[in-house]
N, C-alpha and C positions, 0 to 999 in steps of 0.2 A: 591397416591404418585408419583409426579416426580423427578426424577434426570436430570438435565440438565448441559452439560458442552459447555462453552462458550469459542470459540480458533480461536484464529488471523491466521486468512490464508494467511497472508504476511508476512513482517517485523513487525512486531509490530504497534501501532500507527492509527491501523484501525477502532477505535470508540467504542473495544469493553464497556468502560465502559460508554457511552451511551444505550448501548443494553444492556449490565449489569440492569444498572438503571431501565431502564424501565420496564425488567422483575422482578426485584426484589420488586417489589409493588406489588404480589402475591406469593411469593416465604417466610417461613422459615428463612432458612438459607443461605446464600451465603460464601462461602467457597473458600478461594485463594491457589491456590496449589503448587507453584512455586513461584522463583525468590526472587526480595527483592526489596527495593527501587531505584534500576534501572531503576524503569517503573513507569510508569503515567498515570492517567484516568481524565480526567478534562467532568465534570458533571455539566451541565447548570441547575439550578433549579429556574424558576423565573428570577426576575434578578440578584441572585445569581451565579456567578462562583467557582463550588470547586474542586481544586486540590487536589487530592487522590495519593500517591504515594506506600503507603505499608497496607492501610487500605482498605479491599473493598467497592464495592458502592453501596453495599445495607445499609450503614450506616445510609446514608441519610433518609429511611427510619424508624420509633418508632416499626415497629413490625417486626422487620425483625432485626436477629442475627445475628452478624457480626463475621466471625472466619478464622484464617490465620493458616492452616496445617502445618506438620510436613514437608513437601518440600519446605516452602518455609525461608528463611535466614532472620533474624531479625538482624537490627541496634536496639540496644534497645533507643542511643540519638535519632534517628532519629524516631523511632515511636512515643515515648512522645513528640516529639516537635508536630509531625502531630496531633498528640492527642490534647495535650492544643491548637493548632492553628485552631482545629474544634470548641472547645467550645468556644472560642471568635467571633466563628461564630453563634454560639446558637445550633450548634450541641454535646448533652451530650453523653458522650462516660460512662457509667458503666459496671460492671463487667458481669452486666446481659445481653447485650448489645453488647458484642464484648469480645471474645475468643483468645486464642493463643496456640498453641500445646506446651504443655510441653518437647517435643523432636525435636522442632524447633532450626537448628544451629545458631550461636549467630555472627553476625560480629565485629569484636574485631575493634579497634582505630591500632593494626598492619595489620590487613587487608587491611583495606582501606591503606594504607604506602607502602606495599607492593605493592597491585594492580598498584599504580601510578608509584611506581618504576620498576614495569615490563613493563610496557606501552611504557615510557620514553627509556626504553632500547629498544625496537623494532626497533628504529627510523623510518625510511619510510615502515616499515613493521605493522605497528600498527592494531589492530583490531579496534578501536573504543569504548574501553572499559569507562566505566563512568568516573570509578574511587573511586567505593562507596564499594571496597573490595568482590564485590560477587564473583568473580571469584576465588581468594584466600580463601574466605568461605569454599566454596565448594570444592575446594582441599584439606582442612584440614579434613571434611564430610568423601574423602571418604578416605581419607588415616588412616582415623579411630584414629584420633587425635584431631578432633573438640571439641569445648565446647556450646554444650544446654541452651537453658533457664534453665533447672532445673536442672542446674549446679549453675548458679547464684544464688541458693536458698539454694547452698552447700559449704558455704564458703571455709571452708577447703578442698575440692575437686577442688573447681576450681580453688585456689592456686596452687594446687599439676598440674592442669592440665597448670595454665600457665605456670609455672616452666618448664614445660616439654617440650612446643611451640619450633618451630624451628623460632623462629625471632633474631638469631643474627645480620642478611643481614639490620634489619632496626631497630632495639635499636638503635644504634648511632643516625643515622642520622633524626630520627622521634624525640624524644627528649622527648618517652616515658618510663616506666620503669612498670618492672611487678607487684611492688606494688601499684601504683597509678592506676594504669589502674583497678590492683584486686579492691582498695578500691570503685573505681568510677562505678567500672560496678555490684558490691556487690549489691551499694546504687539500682542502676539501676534499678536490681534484685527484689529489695523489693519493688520497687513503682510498678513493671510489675506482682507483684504476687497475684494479686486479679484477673488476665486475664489471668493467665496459669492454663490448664485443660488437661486434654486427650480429644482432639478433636477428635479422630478416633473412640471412645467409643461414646463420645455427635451426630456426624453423624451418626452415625449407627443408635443410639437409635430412630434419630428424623426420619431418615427412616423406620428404623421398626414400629413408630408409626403415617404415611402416613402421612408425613409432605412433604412440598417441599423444595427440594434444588437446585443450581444451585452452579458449580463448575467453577469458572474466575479463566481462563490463565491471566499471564504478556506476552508481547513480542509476538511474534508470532512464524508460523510453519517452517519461514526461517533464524529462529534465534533458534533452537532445535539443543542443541549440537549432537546430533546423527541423523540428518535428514535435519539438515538445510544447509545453505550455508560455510560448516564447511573451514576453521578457522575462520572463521566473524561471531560468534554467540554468544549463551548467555552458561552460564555454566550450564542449567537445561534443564529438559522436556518441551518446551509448549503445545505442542501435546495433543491431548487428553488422550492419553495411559500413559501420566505424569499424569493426573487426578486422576488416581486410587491410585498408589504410594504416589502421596505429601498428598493424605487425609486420608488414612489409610480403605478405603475399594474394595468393590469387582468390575471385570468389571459387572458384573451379575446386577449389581442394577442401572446401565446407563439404562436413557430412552432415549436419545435425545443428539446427540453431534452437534451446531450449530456454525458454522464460519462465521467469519466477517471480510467482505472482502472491502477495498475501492471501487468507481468504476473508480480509475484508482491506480499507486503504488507510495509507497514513502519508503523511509530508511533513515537510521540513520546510520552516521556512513561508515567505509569503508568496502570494499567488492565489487563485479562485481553488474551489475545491466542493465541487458539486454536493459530494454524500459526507462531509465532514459534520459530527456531531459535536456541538458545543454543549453538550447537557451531560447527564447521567452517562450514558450510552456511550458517547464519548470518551468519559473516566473511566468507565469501566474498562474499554478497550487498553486503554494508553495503560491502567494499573497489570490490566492481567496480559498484555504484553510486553509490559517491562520498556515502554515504546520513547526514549533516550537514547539519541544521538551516542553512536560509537567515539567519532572525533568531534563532536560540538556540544557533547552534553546535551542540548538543546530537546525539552519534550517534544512530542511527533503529535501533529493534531491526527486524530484518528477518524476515521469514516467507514459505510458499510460499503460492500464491495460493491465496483462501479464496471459493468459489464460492455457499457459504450466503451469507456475507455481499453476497458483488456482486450475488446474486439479489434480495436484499433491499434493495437500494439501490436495480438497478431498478425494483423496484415504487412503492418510498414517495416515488421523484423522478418517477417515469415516462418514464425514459430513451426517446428515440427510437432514439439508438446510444451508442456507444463509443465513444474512444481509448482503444487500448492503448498505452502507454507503455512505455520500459523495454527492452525486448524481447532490444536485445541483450546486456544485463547477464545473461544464462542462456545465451550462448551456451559458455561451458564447462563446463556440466554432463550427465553421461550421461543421468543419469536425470531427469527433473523430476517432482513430486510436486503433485496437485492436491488439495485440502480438497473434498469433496462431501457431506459428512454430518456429522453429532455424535454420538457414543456417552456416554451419561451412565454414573458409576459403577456404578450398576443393571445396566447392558444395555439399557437403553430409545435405540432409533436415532431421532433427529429428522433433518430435512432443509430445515426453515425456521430464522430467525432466531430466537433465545429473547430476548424482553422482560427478563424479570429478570435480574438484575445475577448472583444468586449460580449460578442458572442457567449464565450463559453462563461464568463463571469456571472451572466443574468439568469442563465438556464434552470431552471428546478426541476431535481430529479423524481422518475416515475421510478417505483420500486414496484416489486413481486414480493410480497409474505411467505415467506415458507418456516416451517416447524423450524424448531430448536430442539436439541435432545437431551439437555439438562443433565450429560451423566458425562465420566472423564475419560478421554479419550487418550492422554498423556502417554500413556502405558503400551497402549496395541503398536500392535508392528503386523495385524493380516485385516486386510481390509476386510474380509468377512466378519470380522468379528467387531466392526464399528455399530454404534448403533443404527437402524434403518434410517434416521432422520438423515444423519448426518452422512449415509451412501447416497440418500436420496439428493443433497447437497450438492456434494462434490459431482454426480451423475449431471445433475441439474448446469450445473458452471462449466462443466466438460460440454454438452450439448446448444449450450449459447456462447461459446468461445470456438466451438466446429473443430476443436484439435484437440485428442488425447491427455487425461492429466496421466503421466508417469508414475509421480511422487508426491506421497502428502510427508509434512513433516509435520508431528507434535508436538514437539517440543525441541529444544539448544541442543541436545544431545547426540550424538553419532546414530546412537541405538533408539531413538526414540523419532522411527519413518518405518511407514509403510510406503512398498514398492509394488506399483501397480503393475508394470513392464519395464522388463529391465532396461534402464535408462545407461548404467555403466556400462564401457567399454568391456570387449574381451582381454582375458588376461594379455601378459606382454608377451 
C-alpha cells in the first residue's frame, strides 16, 4: 500500500498532471482534493492532447479509479460537459470508473455572478480570480450555508436551501431566479447520481485493502489560502496538509508527499513575483514553454527559478522529492540565473520566505549564474546522457532544495522523462 500526494511547489501550472499521469499507470485510485475547475492539467497521450480541468488524470488510464473528494467544489455544468467532451474522445467515463463525494460543495450559476461581480469591483486591486465562482463557493462552505451534491438529490432541501442563499446583490442583475436554477440543477443532480458515493469510506477501504493511491492538488503552494502569497491566492488548501481534509482521511496513512516544481517559475494572474522577467528572457520562456492557461487561456508571466520560495514549499508541504519539470524549455539559454536570496530596499539580505505581503512585493532577488548548455535535451530519457551543464543544474537545485529530484521531465510527452529514483509505485 502507497499513499502518495502530488503538490505544486509554485503557482500552480508546474506539470503536475503530467506527473499525475504517469504515476497513475500503477496506482488505484487517484483522488483530487481541492479546488474546482479553476485549474487545468493538459496530458499528452500519443498524439492525443487532453484537457482535464475538474476530472483527474488517472482517467486516462481503464484500471485506475477516478474520484474528486469532499474539498473539492463541483460546477455540476461544467463537469458534464468535461465528461461527454472525454467520450467524444473515446475516453468512457462510467459510474465504476470515476466517483465524486457526496459531501462535495456544489457551485451554483449565483456563484460564478457573484465571483465576477466581486472581481469587477476591485478595480486595480484585483486578485486574478477566474471567475468560475470558487471563491464564492467556498464562502458559502464555510459560512455553513453551502449546498452539496446530495443536496441535489433532495429536492425539497435544496429549495429550502436556495431560498435561504444570500444572492439578492445578483438576482437582478444575473437574470437568474431561484426556481430555474432549482429545476436546472435538480436535473443536474440526477444525471450526477450514479457518481455520487462517500468517497472517504471508498479511500479508506481501498487502503485498508493495499491498494494504491495518489492524492492531486489543483494550483499550487503559493496560491494556498493560508500559506501562499495571501491576497493573490486560491480559496482552498493546495498543500499537502489540505490532502488529508479534502479526502476524508488520516495524516498516518501518507507514504510519500512529492512536489512539482518547474525548472524556472511562472503565474497566473496578479500578485508580486520576485524573479519575473518582463523582457526578452521572459518571451522567451512563455514562447518556448507554450506557458497558456489550460482553463483561462490566460499567458503565464514567466521567471527564473526562485529557490527561497521552493525551499519554503519544501518545508510547509514536507516534500520527500521532487519533479522537475520543464527542463528542456532552458535548453537555449547561455546563462541561467538562480533566485537564492532577497535584498530589501534597506540592504537587509533574507534567505527565507517573508509572510507579509508588502514584504515580499519590495524584495529584489539575488541570483547565482550558472552555465547553460545550449544543446536539446527533449529526446533523452538517461540522465547520463544530459549534457554536464545541465547535471550540474539539476544537482545544483537538488542541493539547495536539501531533498531528492526523482523526475526531470522534457517535454508534454509520457516518453519524453528521465527517472532519477523510481518515484512509481510497485506493481498491483
Amino acid at each position: 500500500m502507497t499513499v502518495t500526494i502530488i503538490v505544486g511547489a509554485q503557482w500552480g501550472d508546474e506539470g503536475k498532471g503530467k506527473i499525475t499521469d504517469i504515476l497513475a499507470e500503477k496506482v488505484n485510485l487517484v483522488v483530487r482534493y481541492q479546488g474546482g475547475n479553476n485549474a487545468g492539467h493538459t496530458v499528452v497521450v500519443g498524439d492525443k492532447k487532453f484537457k482535464l480541468h475538474l476530472i483527474p488524470s488517472g482517467i486516462l488510464y481503464d484500471s485506475c479509479v477516478s474520484v474528486l473528494g469532499n474539498g473539492v467544489v463541483v460546477d455540476p455544468e461544467g463537469l458534464l460537459g468535461e465528461i461527454d467532451s472525454l467520450a467524444k474522445e473515446g475516453v468512457s467515463i462510467s459510474p465504476h470508473k470515476f466517483k465524486i463525494s457526496s459531501i462535495a460543495h456544489v457551485i451554483l450559476p449565483f456563484h460564478r455572478a457573484l465571483d465576477q461581480q466581486q472581481e469587477s469591483l476591485r478595480g486595480g486591486n484585483k486578485i486574478g480570480t477566474t471567475g468560475r465562482g470558487i471563491g464564492p463557493t467556498y464562502t458559502d462552505k464555510i459560512s455553513r450555508r453551502g449546498v452539496r451534491l446530495l443536496d441535489l438529490l433532495n429536492p425539497s432541501r435544496f429549495k429550502t436551501l436556495l431560498e435561504q442563499g444570500n444572492w439578492s446583490d445578483v438576482v437582478p442583475q444575473s437574470g437568474l431566479t431561484i426556481d430555474s436554477v432549482w429545476r436546472h440543477y435538480t436535473e443536474l443532480g440526477q444525471r450526477l447520481a450514479p457518481y455520487i458515493t462517500d468517497t472517504s469510506l471508498l479511500v479508506n477501504q481501498a487502503i485498508d485493502a493495499g491498494q494504491h493511491v495518489i492524492l492531486e492538488g489543483a494550483q499550487g503552494t503559493f496560491l494556498d489560502v493560508d500559506h501562499g502569497t495571501y491576497p493573490f491566492v486560491t480559496s482552498s488548501s493546495p498543500i499537502a496538509g489540505g490532502a488529508c481534509t479534502g479526502v476524508g482521511i488520516g495524516p498516518n496513512r501518507v507514504n510519500r508527499v512529492v512536489g512539482v516544481a518547474k525548472a524556472y517559475v511562472t503565474r497566473v494572474g496578479a500578485g508580486p513575483f520576485p524573479t519575473e522577467q518582463c523582457n526578452e528572457i521572459g518571451t522567451l520562456l512563455q514562447v518556448r514553454g507554450a506557458e497558456v492557461g489550460t482553463t483561462t487561456n490566460r499567458t503565464r508571466r514567466c521567471g527564473w527559478l526562485d529557490m527561497v520560495c521552493l525551499k519554503y514549499a519544501v518545508r510547509v508541504n514536507g516534500f520527500t522529492d521532487i519533479c522537475l519539470t520543464k527542463l528542456d524549455v532552458l535548453d537555449e539559454f547561455k546563462e541561467i540565473l538562480v533566485c537564492t536570496g532577497y535584498r530589501f530596499p534597506d540592504g537587509r539580505i533574507i534567505h527565507e520566505f517573508p509572510l507579509d505581503y508588502d514584504d515580499f512585493a519590495q524584495v529584489e532577488p539575488l541570483y547565482e549564474v550558472l552555465p547553460g548548455w545550449q544543446s536539446d535535451t527533449s529526446g533523452l530519457t538517461d540522465f547520463a546522457d544530459l549534457p554536464p551543464q545541465a547535471k550540474h543544474y539539476i544537482q545544483y537545485v537538488e542541493q539547495m532544495a536539501g531533498v531528492p529530484i526523482s523526475l526531470i521531465s522534457v517535454g508534454s510527452r509520457r516518453n519524453q522523462t528521465i527517472r532519477l529514483i523510481p518515484i512509481e509505485t510497485e506493481g498491483k
